[in-house]
C-alpha positions as a printed NumPy array, in Angstrom:
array([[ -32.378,  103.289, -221.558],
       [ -29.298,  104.019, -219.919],
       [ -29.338,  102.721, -216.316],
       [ -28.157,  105.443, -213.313],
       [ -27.621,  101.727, -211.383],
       [ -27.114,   98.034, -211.287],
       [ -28.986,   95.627, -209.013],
       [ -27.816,   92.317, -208.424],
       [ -29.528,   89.653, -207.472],
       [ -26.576,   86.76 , -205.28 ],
       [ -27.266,   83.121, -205.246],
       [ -26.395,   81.964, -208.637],
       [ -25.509,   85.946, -210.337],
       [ -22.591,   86.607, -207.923],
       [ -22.03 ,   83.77 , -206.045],
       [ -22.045,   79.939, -207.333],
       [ -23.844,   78.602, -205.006],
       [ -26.031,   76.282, -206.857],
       [ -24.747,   73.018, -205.92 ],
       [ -24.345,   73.353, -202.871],
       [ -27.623,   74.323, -202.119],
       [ -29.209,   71.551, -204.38 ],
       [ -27.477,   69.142, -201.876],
       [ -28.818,   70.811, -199.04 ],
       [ -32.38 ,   71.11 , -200.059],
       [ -31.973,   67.369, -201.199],
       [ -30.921,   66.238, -197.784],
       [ -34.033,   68.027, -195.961],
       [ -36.453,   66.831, -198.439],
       [ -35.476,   63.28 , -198.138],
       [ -35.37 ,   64.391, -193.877],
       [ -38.917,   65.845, -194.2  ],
       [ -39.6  ,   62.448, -196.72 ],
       [ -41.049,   65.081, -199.532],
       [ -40.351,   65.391, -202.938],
       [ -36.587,   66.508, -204.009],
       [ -36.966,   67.578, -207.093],
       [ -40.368,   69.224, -206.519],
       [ -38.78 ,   71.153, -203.65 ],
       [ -35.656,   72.11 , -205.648],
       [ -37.743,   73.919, -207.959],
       [ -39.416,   76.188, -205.831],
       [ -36.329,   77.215, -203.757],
       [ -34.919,   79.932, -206.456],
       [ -35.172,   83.489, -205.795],
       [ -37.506,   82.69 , -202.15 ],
       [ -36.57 ,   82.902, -198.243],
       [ -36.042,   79.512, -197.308],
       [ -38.868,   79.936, -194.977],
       [ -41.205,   80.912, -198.046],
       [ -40.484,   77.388, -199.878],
       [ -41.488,   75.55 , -196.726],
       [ -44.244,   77.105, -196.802],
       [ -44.615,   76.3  , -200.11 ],
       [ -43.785,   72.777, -200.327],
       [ -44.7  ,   71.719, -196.694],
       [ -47.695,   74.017, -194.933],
       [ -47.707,   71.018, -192.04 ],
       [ -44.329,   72.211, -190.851],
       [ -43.195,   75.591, -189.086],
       [ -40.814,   77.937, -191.364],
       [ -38.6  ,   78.808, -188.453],
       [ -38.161,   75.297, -186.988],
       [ -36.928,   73.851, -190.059],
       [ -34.583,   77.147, -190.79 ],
       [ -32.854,   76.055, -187.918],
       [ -32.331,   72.587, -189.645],
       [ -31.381,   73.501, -193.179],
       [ -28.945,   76.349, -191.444],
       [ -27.241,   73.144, -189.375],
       [ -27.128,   71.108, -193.17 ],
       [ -25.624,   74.41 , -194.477],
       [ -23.137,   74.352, -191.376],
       [ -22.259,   70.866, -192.234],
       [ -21.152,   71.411, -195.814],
       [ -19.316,   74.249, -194.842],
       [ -21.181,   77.086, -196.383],
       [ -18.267,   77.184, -199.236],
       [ -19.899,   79.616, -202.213],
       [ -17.253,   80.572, -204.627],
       [ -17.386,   83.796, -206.903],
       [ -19.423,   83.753, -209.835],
       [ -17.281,   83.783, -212.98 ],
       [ -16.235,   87.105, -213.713],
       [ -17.874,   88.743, -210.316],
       [ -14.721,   90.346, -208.999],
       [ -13.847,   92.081, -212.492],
       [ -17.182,   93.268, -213.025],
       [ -17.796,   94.867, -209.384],
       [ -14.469,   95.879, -209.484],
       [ -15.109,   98.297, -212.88 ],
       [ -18.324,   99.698, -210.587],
       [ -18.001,  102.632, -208.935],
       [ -19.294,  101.998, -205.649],
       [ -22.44 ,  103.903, -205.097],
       [ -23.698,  102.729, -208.746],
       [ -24.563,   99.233, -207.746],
       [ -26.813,   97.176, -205.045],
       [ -27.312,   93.463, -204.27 ],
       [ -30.844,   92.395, -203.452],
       [ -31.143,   89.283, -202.614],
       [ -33.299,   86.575, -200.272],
       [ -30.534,   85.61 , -198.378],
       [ -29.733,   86.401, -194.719],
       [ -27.066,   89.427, -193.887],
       [ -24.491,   87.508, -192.322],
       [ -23.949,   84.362, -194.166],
       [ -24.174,   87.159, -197.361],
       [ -21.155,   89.41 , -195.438],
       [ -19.335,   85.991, -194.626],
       [ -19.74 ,   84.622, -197.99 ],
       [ -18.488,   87.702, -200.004],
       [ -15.487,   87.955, -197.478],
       [ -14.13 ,   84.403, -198.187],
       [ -15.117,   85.209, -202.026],
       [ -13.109,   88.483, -202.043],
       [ -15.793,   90.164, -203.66 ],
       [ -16.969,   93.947, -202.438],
       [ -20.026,   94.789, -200.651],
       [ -21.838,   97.663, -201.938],
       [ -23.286,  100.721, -199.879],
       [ -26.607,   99.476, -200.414],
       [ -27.596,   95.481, -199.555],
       [ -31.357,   94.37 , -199.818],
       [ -31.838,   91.328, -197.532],
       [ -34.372,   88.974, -196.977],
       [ -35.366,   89.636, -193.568],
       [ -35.698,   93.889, -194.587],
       [ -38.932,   92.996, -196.338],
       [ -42.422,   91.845, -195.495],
       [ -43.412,   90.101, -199.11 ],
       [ -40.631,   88.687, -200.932],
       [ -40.031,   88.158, -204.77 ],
       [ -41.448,   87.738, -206.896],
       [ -43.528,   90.506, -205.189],
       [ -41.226,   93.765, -206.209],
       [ -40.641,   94.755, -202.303],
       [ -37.016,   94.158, -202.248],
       [ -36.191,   96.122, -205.576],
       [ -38.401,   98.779, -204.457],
       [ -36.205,   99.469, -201.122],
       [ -33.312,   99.11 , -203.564],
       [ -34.285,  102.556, -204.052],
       [ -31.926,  103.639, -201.282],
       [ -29.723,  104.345, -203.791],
       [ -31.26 ,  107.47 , -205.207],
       [ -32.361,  106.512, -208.104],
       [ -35.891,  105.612, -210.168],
       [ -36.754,  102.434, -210.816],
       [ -37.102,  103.337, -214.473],
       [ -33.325,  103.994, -214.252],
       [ -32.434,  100.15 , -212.5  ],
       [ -31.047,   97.816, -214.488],
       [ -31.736,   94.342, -212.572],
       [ -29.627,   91.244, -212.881],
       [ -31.248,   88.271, -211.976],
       [ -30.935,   84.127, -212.216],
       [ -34.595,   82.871, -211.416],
       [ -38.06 ,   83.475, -212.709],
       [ -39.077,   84.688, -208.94 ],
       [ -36.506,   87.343, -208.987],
       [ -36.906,   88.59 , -212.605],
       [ -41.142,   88.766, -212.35 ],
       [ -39.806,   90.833, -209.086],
       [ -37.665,   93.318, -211.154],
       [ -40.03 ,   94.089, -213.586],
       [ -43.02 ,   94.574, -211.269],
       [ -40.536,   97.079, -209.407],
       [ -40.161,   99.119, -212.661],
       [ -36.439,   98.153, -213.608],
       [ -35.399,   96.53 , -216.479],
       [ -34.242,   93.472, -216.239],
       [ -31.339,   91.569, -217.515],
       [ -31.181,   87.261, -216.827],
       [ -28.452,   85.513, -216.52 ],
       [ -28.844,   81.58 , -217.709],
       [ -26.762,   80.276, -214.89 ],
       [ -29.473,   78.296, -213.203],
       [ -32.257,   78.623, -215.716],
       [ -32.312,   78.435, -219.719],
       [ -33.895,   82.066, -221.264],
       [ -37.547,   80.458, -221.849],
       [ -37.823,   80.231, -218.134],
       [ -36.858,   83.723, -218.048],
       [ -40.335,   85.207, -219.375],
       [ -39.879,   88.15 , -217.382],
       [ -36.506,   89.161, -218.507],
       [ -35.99 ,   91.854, -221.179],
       [ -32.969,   90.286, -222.481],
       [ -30.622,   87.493, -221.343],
       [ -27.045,   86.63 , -221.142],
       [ -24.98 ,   83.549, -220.474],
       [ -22.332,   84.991, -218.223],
       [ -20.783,   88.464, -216.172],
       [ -18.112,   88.091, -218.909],
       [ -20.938,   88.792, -221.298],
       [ -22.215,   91.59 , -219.463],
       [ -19.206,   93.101, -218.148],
       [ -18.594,   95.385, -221.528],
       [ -22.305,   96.756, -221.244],
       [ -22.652,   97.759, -217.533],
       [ -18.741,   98.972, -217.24 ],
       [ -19.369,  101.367, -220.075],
       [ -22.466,  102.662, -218.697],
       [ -21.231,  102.614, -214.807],
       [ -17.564,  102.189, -215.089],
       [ -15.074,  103.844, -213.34 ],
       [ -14.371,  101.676, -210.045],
       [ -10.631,  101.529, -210.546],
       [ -10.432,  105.644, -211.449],
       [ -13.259,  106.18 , -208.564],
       [ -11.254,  104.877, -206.002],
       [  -7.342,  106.18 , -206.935],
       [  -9.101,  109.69 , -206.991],
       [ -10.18 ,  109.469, -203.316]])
């Protein structure tokens, strides 16, 4: 299959933003006197408000958004670039690729401004959809870009986000940043990095440099 477009997933694909997030979710569990490492393991590839639901039906979702937003304000919502992000978006040519993600539109904008990374025409947030992954809503919408499903090539970190790929049609591509291949059931093939990947997806969408000196 050779993909028309690329659909990135953020947290943990793009953006390292693994331990500080571990720390937060730590903090609220401990807060909320739950379960850290139970929580932990249902916060990949979800809303925030989806894994309290999860983990703690007694509590309200938006309430305690408000409270892991101030822990995220209090670390200083520092998310450097995944390894080998900036080449590999950079070799894109810009209407070829999408990030879909659960995250929230502003901290995303924020974070990719301090991380010097591009945004792309198309962004998939969580608050654009109604069910998020693993349903396939998000990748769905990711459709905005013109092109079938059949013709998406999805790169994800986390079971949720990989089971929502495929259910949307795309193939699907994990990267073992955050979770070893095994978890990955729904992944059609896995890699270990963007470095990895970078010779693949450039050759079939390349052309960001030579895109933009031509306009």
């Amino acid at each position: 299959m050779k993909p028309a477009a690329v659909l990135f997933d953020v947290d943990g694909v793009l953006l390292d933003s693994t331990a500080t997030h571990h720390r937060i979710w730590t903090s609220w569990a401990k807060l909320r006197r739950l379960d850290a490492d139970a929580v932990w393991q249902q916060t990949f590839g979800r809303r925030p408000e989806d894994t309290v639901r999860e983990v703690a039906p007694h509590l309200d979702p938006a309430a305690e958004r408000h409270v892991l937003n101030e822990l995220m304000r209090l670390e200083g919502d520092a998310f450097p670039p995944v390894k080998g992000a900036d080449d590999l978006l950079a070799s894109l040519r810009p209407e070829s690729w999408a990030i879909v993600t659960s995250g929230s539109r502003q901290p995303v904008h924020q974070r990719f401004g301090r991380a010097g990374l591009p945004l792309p025409r198309v962004q998939v947030y969580g608050e654009d959809v109604l069910n998020a992954k693993p349903h396939p809503e998000a990748y769905l919408l990711a459709a905005r870009l013109g092109t079938e499903p059949s013709r998406c090539l999805v790169v994800e970190d986390a079971p949720a986000g990989a089971a929502a790929g495929k259910a949307a049609g795309c193939t699907v591509i994990g990267i073992t940043t955050t979770h070893e291949a095994t978890q990955l059931l729904h992944a059609d093939a896995c890699v270990s990095s963007l470095t990895e990947l970078k010779p693949c997806i450039s050759s079939l969408l390349g052309g960001g440099t030579e895109h933009t000196q031509q306009q």
